[in-house]
PQR file with spaces between the fields and no chain letter, atoms N, CA, C, O and H, PARSE charges and radii, in Angstrom:
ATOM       1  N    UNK     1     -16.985  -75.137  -81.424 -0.4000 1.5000
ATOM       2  CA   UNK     1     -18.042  -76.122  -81.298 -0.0000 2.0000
ATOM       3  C    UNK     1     -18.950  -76.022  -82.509  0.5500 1.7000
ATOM       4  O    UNK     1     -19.241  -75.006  -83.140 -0.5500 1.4000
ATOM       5  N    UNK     2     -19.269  -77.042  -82.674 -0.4000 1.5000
ATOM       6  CA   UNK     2     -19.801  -77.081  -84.308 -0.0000 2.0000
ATOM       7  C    UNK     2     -21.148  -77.509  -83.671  0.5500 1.7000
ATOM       8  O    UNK     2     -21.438  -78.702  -83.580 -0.5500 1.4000
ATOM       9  H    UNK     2     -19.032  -77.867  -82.161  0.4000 1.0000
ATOM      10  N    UNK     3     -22.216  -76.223  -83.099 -0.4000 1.5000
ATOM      11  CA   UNK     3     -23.870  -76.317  -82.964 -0.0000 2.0000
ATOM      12  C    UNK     3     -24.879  -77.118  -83.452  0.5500 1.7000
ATOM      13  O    UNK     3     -25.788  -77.673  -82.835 -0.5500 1.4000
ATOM      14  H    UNK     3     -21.980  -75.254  -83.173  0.4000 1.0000
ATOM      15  N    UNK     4     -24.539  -77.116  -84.991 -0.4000 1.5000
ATOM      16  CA   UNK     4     -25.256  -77.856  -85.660 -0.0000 2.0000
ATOM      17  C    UNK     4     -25.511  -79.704  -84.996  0.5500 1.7000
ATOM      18  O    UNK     4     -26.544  -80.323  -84.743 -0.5500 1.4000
ATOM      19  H    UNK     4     -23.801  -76.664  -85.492  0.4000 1.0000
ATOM      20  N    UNK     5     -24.334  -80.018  -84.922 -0.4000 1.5000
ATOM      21  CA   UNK     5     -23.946  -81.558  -84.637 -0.0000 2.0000
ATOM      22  C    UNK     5     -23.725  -81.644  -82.990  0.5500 1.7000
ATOM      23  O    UNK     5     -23.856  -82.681  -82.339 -0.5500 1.4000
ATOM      24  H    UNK     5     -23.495  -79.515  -85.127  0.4000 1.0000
ATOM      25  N    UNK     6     -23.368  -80.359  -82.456 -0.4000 1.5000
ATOM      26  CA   UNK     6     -23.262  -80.714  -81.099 -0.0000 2.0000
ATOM      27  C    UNK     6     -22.196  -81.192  -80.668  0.5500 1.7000
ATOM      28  O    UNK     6     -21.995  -81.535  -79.503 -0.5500 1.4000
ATOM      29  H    UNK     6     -23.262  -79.517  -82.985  0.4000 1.0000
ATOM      30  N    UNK     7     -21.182  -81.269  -81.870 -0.4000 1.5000
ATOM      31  CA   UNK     7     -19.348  -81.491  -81.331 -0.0000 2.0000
ATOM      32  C    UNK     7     -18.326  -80.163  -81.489  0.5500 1.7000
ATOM      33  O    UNK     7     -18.359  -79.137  -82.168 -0.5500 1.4000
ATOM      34  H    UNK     7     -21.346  -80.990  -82.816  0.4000 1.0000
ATOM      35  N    UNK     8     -17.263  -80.821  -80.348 -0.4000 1.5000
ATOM      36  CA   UNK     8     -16.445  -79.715  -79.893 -0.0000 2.0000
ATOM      37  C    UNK     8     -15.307  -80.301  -80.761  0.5500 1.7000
ATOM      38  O    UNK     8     -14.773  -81.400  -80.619 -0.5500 1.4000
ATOM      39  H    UNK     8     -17.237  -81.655  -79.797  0.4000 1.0000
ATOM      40  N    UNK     9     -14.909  -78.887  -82.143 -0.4000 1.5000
ATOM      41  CA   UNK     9     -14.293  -79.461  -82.818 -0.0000 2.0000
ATOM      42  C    UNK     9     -12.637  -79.244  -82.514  0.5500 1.7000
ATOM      43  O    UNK     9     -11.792  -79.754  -83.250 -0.5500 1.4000
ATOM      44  H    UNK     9     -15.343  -77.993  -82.258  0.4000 1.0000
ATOM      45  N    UNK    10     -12.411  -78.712  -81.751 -0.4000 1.5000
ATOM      46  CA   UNK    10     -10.843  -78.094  -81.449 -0.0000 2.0000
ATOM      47  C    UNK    10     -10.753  -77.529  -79.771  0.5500 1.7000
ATOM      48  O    UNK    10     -11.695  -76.863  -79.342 -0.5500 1.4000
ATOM      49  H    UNK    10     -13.097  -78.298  -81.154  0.4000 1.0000
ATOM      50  N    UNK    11      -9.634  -77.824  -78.925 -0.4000 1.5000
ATOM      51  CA   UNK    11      -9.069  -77.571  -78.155 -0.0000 2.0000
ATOM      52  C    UNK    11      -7.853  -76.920  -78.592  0.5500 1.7000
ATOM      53  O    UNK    11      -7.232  -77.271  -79.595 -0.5500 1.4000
ATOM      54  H    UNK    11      -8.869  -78.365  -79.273  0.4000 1.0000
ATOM      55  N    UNK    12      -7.444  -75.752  -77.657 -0.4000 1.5000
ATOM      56  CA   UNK    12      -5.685  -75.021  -77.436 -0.0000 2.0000
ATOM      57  C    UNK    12      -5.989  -75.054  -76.121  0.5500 1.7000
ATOM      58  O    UNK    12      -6.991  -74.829  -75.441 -0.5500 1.4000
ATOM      59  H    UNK    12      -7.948  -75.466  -76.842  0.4000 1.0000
ATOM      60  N    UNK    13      -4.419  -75.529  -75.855 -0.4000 1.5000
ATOM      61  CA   UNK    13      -3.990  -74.547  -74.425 -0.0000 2.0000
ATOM      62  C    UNK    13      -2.704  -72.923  -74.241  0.5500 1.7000
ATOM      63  O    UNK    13      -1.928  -72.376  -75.025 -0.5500 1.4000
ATOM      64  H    UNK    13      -3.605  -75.712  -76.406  0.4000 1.0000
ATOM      65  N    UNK    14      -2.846  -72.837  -73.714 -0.4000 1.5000
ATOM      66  CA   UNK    14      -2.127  -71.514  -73.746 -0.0000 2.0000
ATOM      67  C    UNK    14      -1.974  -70.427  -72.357  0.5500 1.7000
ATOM      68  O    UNK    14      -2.875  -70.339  -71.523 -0.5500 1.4000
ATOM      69  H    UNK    14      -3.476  -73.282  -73.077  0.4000 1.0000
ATOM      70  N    UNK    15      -1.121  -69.901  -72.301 -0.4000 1.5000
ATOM      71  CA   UNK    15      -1.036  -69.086  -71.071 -0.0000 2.0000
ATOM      72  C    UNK    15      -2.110  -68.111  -70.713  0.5500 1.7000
ATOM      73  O    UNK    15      -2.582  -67.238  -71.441 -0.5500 1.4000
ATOM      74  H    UNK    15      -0.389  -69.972  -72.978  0.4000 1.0000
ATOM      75  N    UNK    16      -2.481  -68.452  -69.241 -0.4000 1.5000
ATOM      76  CA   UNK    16      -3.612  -67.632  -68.909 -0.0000 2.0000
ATOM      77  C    UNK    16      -3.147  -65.939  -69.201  0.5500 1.7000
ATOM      78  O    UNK    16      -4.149  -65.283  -69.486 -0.5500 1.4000
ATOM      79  H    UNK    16      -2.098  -69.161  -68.650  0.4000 1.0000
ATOM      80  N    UNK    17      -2.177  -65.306  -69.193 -0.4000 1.5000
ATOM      81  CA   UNK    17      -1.881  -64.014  -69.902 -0.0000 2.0000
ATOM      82  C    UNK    17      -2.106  -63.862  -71.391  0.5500 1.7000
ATOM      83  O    UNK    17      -2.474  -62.743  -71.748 -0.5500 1.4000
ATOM      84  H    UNK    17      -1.363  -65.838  -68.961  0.4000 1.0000
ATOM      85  N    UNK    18      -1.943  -64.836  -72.372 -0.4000 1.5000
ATOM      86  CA   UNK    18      -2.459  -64.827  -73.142 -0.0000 2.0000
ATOM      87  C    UNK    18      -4.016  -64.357  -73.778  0.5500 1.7000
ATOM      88  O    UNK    18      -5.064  -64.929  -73.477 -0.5500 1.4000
ATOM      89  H    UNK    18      -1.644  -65.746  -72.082  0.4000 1.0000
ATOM      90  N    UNK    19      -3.914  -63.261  -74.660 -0.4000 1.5000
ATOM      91  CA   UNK    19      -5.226  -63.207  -75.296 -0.0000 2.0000
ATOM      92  C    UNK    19      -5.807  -64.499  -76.313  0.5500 1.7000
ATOM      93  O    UNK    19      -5.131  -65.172  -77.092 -0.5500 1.4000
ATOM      94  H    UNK    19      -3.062  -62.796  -74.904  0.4000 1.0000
ATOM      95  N    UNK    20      -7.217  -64.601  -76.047 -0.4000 1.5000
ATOM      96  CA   UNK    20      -7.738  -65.461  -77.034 -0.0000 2.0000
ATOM      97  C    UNK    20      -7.924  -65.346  -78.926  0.5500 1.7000
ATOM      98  O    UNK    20      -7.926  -66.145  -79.863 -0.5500 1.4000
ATOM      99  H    UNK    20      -7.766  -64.055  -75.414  0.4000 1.0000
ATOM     100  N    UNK    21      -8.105  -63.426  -78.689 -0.4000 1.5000
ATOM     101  CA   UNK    21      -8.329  -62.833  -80.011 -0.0000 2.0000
ATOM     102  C    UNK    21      -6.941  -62.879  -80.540  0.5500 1.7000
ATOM     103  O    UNK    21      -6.736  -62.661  -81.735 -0.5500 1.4000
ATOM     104  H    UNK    21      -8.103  -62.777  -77.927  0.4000 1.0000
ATOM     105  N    UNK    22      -5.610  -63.254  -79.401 -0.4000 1.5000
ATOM     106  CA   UNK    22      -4.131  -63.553  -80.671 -0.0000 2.0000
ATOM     107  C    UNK    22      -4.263  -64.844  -81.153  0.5500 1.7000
ATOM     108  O    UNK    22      -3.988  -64.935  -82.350 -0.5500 1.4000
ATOM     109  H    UNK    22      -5.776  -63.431  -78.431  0.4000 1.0000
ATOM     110  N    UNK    23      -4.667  -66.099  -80.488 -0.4000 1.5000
ATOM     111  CA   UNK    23      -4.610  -67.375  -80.943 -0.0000 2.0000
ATOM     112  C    UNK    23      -5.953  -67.670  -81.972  0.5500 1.7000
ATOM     113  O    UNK    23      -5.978  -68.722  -82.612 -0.5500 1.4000
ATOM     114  H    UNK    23      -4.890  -66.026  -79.516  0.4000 1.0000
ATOM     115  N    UNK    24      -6.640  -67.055  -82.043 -0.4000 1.5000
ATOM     116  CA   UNK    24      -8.027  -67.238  -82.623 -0.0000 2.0000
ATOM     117  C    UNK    24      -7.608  -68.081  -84.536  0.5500 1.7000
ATOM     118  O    UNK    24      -7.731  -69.074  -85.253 -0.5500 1.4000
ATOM     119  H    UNK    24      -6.619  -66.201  -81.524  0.4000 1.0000
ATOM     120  N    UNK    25      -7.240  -67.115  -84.456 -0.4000 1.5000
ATOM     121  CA   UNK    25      -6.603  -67.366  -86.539 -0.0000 2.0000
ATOM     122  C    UNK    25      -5.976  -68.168  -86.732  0.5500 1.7000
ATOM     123  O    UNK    25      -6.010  -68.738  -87.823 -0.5500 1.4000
ATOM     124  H    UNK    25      -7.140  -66.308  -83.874  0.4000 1.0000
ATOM     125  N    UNK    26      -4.989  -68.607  -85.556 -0.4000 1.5000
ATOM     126  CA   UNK    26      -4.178  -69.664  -85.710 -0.0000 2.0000
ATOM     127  C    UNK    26      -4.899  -71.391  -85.500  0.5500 1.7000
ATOM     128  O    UNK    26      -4.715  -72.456  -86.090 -0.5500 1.4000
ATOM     129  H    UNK    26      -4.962  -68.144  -84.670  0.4000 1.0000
ATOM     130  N    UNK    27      -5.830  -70.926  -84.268 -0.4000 1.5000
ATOM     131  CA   UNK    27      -6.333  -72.177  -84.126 -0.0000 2.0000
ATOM     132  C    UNK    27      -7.421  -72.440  -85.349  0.5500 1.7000
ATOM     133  O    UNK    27      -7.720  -73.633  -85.407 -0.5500 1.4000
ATOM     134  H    UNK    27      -5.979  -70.061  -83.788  0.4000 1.0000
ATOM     135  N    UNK    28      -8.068  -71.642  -86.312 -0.4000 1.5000
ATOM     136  CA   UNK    28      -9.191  -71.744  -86.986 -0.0000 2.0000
ATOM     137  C    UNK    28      -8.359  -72.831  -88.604  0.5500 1.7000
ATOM     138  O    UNK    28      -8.733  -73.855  -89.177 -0.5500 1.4000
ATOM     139  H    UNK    28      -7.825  -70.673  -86.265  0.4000 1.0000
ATOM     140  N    UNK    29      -7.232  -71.968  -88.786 -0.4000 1.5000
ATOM     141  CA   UNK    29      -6.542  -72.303  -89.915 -0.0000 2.0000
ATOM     142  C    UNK    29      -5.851  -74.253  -89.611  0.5500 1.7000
ATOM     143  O    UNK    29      -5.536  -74.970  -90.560 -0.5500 1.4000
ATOM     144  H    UNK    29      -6.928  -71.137  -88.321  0.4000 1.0000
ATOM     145  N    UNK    30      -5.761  -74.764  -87.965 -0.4000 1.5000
ATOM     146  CA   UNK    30      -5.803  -75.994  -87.826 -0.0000 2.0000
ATOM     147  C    UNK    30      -7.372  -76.963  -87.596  0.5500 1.7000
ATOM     148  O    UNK    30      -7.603  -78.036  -87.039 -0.5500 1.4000
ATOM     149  H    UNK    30      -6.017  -74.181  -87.193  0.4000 1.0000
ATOM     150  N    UNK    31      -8.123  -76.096  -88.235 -0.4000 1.5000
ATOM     151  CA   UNK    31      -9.677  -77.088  -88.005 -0.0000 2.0000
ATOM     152  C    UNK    31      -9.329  -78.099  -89.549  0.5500 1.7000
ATOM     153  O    UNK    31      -8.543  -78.007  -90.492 -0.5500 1.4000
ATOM     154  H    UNK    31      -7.935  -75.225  -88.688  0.4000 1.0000
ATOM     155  N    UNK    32     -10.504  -79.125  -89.089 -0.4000 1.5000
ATOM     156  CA   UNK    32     -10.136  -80.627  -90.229 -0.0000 2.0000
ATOM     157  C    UNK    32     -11.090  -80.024  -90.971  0.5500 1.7000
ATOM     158  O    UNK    32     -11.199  -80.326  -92.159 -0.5500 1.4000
ATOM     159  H    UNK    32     -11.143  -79.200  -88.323  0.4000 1.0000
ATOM     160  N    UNK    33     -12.074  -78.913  -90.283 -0.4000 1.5000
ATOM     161  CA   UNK    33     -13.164  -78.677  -91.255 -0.0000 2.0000
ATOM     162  C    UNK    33     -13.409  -77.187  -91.480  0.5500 1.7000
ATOM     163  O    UNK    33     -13.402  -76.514  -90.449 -0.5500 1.4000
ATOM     164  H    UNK    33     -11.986  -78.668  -89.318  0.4000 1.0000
ATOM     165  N    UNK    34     -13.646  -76.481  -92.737 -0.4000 1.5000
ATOM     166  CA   UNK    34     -13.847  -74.753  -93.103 -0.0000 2.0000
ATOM     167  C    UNK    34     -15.233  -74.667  -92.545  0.5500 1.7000
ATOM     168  O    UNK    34     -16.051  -75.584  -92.466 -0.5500 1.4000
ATOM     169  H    UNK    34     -13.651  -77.028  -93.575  0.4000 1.0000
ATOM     170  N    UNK    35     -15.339  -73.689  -92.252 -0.4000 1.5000
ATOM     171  CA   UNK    35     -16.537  -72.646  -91.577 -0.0000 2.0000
ATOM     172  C    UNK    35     -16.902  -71.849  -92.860  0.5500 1.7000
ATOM     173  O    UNK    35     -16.051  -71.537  -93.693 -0.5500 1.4000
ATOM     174  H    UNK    35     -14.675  -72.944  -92.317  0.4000 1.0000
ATOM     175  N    UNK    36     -18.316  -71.518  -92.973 -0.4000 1.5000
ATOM     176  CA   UNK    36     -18.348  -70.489  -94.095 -0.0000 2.0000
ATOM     177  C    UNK    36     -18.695  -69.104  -92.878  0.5500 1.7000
ATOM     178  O    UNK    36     -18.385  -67.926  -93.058 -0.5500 1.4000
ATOM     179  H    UNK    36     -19.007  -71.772  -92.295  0.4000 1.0000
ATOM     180  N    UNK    37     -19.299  -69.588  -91.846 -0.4000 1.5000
ATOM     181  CA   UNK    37     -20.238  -68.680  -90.908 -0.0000 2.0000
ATOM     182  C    UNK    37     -19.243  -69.266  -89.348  0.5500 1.7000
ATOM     183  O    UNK    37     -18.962  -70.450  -89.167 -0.5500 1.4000
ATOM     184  H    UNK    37     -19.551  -70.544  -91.699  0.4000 1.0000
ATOM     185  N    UNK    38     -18.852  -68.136  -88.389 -0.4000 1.5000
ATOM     186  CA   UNK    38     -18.840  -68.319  -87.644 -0.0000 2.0000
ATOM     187  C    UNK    38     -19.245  -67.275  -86.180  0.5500 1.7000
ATOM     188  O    UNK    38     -18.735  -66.161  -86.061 -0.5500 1.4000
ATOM     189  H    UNK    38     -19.080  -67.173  -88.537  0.4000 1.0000
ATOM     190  N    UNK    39     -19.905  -67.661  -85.481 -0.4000 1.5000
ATOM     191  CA   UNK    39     -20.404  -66.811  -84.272 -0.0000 2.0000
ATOM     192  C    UNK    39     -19.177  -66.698  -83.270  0.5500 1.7000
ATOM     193  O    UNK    39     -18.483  -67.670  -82.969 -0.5500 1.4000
ATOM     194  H    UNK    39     -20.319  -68.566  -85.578  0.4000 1.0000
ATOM     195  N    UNK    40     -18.960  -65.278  -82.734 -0.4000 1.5000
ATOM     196  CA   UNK    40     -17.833  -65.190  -81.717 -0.0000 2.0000
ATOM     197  C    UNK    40     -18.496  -63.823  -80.476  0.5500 1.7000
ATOM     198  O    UNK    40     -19.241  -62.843  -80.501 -0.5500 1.4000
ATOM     199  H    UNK    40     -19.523  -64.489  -82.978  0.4000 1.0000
ATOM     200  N    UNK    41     -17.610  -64.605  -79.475 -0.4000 1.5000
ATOM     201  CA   UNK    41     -17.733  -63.840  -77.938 -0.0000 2.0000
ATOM     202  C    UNK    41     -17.445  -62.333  -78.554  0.5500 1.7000
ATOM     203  O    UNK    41     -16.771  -62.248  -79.580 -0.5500 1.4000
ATOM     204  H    UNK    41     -17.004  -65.400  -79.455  0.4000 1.0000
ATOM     205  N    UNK    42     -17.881  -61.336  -78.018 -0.4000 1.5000
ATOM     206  CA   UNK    42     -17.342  -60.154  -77.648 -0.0000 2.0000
ATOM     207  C    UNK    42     -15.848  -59.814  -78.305  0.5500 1.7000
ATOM     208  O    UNK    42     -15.441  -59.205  -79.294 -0.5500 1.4000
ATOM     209  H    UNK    42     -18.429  -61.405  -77.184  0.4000 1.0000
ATOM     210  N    UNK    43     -15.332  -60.464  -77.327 -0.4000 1.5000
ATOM     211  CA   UNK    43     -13.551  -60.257  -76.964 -0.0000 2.0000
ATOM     212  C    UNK    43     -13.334  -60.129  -78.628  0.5500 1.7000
ATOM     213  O    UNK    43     -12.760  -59.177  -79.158 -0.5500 1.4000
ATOM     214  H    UNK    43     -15.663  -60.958  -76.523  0.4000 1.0000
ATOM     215  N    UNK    44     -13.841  -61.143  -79.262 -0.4000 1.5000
ATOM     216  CA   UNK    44     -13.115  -61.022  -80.441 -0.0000 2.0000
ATOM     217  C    UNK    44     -12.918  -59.810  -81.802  0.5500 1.7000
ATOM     218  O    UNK    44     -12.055  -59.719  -82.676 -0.5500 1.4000
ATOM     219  H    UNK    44     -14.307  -61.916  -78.832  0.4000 1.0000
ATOM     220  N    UNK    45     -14.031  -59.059  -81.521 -0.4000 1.5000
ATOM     221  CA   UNK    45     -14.378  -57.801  -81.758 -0.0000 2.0000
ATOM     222  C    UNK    45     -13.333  -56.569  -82.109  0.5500 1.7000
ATOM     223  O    UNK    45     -13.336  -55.374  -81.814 -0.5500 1.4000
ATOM     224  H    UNK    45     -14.731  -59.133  -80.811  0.4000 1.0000
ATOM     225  N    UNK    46     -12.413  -57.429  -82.893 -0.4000 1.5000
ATOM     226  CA   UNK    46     -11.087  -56.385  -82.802 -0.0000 2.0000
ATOM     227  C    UNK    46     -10.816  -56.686  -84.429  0.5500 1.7000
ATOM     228  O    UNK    46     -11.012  -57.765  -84.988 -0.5500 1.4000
ATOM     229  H    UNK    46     -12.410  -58.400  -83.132  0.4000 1.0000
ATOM     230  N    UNK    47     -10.230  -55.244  -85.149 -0.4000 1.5000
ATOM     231  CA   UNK    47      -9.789  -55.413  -86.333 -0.0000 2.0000
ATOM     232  C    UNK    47      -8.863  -56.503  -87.125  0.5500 1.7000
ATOM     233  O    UNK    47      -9.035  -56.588  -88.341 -0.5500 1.4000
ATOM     234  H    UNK    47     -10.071  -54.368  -84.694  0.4000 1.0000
ATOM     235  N    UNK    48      -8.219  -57.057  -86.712 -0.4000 1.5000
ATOM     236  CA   UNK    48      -7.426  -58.003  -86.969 -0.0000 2.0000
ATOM     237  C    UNK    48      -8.084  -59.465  -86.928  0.5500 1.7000
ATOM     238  O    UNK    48      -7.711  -60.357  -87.689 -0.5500 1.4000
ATOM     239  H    UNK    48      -8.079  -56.989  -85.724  0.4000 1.0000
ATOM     240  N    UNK    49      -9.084  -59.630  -85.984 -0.4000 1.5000
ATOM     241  CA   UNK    49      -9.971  -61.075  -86.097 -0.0000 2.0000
ATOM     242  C    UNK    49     -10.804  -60.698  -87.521  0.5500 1.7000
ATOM     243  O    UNK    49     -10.966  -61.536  -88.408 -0.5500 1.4000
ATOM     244  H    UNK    49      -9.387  -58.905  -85.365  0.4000 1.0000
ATOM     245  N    UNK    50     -11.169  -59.695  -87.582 -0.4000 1.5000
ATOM     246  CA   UNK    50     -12.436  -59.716  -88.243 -0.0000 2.0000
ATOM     247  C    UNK    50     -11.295  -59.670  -89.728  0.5500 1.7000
ATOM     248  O    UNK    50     -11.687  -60.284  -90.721 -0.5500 1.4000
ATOM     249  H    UNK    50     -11.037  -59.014  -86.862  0.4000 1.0000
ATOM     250  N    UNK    51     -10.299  -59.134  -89.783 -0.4000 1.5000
ATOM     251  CA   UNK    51      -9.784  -59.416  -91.290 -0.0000 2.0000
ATOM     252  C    UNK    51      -9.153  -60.690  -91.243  0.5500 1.7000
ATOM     253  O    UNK    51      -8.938  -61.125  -92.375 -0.5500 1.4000
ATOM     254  H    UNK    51      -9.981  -58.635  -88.976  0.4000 1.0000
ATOM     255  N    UNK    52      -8.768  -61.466  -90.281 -0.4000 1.5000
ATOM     256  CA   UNK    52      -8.147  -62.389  -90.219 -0.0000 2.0000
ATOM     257  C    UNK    52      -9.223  -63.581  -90.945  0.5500 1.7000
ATOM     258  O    UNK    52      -8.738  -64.288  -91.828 -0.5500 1.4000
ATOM     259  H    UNK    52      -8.942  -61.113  -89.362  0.4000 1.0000
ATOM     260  N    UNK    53     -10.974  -63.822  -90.474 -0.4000 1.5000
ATOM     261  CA   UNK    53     -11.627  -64.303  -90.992 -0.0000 2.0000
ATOM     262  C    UNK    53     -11.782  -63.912  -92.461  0.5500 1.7000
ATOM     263  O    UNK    53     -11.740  -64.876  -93.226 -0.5500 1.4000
ATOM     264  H    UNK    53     -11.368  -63.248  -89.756  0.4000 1.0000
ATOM     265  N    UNK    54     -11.970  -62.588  -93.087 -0.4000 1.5000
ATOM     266  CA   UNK    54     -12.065  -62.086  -94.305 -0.0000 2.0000
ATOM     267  C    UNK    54     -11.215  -63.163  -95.398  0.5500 1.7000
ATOM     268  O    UNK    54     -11.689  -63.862  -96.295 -0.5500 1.4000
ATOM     269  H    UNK    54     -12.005  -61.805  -92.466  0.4000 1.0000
ATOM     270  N    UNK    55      -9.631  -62.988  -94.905 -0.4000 1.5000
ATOM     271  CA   UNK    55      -8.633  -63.754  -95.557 -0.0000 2.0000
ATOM     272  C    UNK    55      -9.262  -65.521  -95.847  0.5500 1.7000
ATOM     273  O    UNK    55      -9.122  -66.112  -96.917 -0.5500 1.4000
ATOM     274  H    UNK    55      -9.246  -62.421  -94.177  0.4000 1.0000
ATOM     275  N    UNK    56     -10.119  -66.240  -94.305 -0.4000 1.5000
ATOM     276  CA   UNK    56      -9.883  -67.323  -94.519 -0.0000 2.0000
ATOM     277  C    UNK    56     -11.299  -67.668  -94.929  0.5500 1.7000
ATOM     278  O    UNK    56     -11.798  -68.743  -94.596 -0.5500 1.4000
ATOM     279  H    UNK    56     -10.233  -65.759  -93.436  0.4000 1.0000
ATOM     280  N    UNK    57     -12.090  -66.575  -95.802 -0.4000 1.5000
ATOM     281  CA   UNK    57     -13.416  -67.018  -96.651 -0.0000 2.0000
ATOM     282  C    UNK    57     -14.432  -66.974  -95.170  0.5500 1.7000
ATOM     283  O    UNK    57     -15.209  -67.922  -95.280 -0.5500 1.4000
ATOM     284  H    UNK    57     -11.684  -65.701  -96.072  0.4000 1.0000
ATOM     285  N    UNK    58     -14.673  -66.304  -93.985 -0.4000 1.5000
ATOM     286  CA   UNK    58     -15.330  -67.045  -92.893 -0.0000 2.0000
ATOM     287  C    UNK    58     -16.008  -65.120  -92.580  0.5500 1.7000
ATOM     288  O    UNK    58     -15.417  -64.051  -92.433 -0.5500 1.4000
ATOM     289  H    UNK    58     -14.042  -65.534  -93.896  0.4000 1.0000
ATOM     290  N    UNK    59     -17.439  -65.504  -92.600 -0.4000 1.5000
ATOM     291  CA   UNK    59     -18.057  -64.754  -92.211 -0.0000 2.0000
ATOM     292  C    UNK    59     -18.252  -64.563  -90.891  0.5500 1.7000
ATOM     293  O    UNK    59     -19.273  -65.003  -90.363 -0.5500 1.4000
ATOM     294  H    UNK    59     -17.919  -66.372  -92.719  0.4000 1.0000
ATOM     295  N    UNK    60     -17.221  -63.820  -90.108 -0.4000 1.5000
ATOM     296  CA   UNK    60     -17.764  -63.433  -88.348 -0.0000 2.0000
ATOM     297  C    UNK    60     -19.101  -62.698  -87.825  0.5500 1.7000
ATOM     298  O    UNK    60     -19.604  -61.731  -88.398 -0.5500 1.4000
ATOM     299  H    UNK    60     -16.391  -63.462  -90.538  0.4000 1.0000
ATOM     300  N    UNK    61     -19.666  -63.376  -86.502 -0.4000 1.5000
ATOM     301  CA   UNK    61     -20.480  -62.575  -86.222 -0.0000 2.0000
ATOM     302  C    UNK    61     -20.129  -62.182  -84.714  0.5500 1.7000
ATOM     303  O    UNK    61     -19.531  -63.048  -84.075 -0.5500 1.4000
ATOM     304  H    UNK    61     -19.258  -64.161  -86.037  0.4000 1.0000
ATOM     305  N    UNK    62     -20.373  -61.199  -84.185 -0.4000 1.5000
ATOM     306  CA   UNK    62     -19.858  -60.616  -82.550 -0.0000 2.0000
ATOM     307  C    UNK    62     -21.097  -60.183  -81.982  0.5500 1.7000
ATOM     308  O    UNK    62     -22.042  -59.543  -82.444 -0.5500 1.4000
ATOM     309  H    UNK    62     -20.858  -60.496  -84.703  0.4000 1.0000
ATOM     310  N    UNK    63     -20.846  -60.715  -80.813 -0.4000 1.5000
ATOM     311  CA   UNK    63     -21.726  -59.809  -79.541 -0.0000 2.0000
ATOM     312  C    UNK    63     -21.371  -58.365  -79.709  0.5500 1.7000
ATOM     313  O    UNK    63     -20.240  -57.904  -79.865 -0.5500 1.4000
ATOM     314  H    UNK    63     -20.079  -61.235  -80.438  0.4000 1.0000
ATOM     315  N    UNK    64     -22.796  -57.560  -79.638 -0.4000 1.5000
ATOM     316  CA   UNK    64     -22.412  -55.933  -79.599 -0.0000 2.0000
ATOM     317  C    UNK    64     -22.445  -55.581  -78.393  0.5500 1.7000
ATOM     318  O    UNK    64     -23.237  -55.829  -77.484 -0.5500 1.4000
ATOM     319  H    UNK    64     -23.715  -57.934  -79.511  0.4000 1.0000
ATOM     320  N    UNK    65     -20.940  -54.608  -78.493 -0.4000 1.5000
ATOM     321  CA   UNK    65     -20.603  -54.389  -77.557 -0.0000 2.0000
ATOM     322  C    UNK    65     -20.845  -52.734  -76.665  0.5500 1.7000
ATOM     323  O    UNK    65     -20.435  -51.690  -77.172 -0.5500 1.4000
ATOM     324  H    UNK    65     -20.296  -54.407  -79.232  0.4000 1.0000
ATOM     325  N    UNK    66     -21.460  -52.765  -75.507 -0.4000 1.5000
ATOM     326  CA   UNK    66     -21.885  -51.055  -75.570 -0.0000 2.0000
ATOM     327  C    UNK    66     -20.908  -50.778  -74.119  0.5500 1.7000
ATOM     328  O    UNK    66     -20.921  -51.326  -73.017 -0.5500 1.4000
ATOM     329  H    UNK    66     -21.794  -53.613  -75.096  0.4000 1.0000
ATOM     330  N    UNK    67     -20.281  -49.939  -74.556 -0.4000 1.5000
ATOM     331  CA   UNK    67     -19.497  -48.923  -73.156 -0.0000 2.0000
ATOM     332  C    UNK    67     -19.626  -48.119  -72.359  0.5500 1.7000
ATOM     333  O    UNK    67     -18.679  -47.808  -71.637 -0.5500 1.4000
ATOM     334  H    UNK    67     -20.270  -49.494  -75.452  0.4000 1.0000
């Protein structure tokens, strides 16, 4: 969802067994539009999102998470 404007720029569907943090990179690399900054849930909080953004120029930010 693109905050600024208040539109929802992308839908996936996918199996409820499915993780979100596997489809994340894939769905970002089909947006019409680049992110320089993007805010993410928790979940996403895993090494591979956060280099996955690195690669596509996109600064992540995460909920901190305490255990």
């Amino acid at each position: 969802m693109d905050t600024r404007h208040g539109i929802i720029t992308g839908v996936d569907c996918y199996p409820a067994n499915q993780r979100e943090s596997d489809i994340i990179l894939e769905h970002l690399k089909g947006q019409p539009c680049k992110y320089q900054e993007m805010g993410l849930d928790g979940g996403y909080d895993i090494g591979a999102v956060h280099r996955g953004l690195e690669l596509l120029g996109v600064q992540g930010y995460t909920a901190i998470r305490e255990y």
